[in-house]
C-alpha positions as CSV (number, residue, x, y, z in Angstrom):
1,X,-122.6,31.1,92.0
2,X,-122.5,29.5,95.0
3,X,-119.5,28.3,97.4
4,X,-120.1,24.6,96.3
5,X,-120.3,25.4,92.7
6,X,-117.0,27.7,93.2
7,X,-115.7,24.5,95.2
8,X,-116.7,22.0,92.3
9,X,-115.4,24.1,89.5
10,X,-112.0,24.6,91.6
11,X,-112.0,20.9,91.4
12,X,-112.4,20.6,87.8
13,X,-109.6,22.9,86.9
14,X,-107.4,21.2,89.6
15,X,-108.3,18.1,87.5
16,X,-107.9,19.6,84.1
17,X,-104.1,21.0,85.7
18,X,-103.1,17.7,87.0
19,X,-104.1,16.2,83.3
20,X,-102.3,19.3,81.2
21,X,-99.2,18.3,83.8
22,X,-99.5,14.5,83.2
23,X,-99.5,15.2,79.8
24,X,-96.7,17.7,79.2
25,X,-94.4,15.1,81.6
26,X,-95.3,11.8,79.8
27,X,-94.4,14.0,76.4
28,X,-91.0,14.5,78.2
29,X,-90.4,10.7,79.1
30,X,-91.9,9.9,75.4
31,X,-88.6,11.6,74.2
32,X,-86.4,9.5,76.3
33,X,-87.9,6.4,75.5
34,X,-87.0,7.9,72.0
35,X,-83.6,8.7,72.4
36,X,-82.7,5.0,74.0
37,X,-84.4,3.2,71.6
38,X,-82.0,5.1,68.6
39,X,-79.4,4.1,71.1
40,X,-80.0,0.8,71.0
41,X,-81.2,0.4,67.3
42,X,-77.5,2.0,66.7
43,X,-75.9,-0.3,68.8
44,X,-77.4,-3.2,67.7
45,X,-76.9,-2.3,63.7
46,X,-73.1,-2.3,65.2
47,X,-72.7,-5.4,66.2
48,X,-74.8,-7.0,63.4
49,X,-72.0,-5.2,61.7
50,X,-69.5,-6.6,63.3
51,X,-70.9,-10.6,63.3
52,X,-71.7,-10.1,59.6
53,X,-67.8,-9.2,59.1
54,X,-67.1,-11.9,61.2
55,X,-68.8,-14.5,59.4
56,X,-67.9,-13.6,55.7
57,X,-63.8,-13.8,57.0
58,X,-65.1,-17.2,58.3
59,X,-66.8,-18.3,54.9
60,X,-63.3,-17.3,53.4
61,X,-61.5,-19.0,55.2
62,X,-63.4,-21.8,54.5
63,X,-63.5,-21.4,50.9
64,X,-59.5,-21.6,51.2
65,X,-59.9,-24.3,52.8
66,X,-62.1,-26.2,50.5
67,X,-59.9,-25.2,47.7
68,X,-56.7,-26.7,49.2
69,X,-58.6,-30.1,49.0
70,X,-60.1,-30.0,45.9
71,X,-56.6,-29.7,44.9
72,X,-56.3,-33.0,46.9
73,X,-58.8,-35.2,45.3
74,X,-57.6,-34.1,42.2
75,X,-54.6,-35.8,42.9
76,X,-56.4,-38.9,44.5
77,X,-58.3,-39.0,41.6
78,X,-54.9,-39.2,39.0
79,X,-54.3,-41.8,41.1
80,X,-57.0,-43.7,40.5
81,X,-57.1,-43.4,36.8
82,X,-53.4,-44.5,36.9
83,X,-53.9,-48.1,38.1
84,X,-54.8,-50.5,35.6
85,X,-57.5,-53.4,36.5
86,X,-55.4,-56.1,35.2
87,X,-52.7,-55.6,37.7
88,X,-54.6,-56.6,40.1
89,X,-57.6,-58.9,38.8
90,X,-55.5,-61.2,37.1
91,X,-53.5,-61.6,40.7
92,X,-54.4,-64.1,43.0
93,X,-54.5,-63.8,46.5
94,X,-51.4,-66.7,46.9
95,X,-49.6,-64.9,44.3
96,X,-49.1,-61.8,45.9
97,X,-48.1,-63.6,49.5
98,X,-45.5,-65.0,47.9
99,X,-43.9,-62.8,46.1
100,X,-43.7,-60.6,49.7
101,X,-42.9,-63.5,51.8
């Protein structure tokens, strides 16, 4: 073996310690990268949480809502049915002005 071979194959295992290294430290970071991205997922399934509650107080709410005015039209619409037609059909327009005036 000669120095240049010595020299070439001290290269290569520089090269093949610099890749093992590379490796081994992007394994480390490849855990980090882990751990924050459970961070986030967690934190984001918490606030998804959170807006979900959010908007089913909202939809009741709202369904109290529309219940206290359905109860309304239901009394609009006994009103209705209580008029009778010929009470005002049979009325003319100078009729009614002067039994106001």
């Amino acid at each position: 073996m000669t120095v240049e071979e010595g020299a070439g194959a001290g290269v290569g295992v520089g090269f093949a310690a610099a890749a093992a290294a590379f490796f081994f430290w992007k394994h480390k970071d490849l855990e980090r990268i882990r751990q924050n991205t459970r961070t986030t997922v967690e934190q984001e399934r918490d606030q998804a949480g959170r807006i979900l509650k959010a908007c089913m107080a909202e939809l009741a709410d709202f369904r109290r809502e529309l219940s206290a005015e359905d109860a309304k039209s239901q009394k609009v619409t006994e009103f209705l049915q209580s008029l009778s037609s010929p009470e005002f059909v049979l009325q003319r327009p100078e009729q009614a002005r002067a039994t106001v005036a």
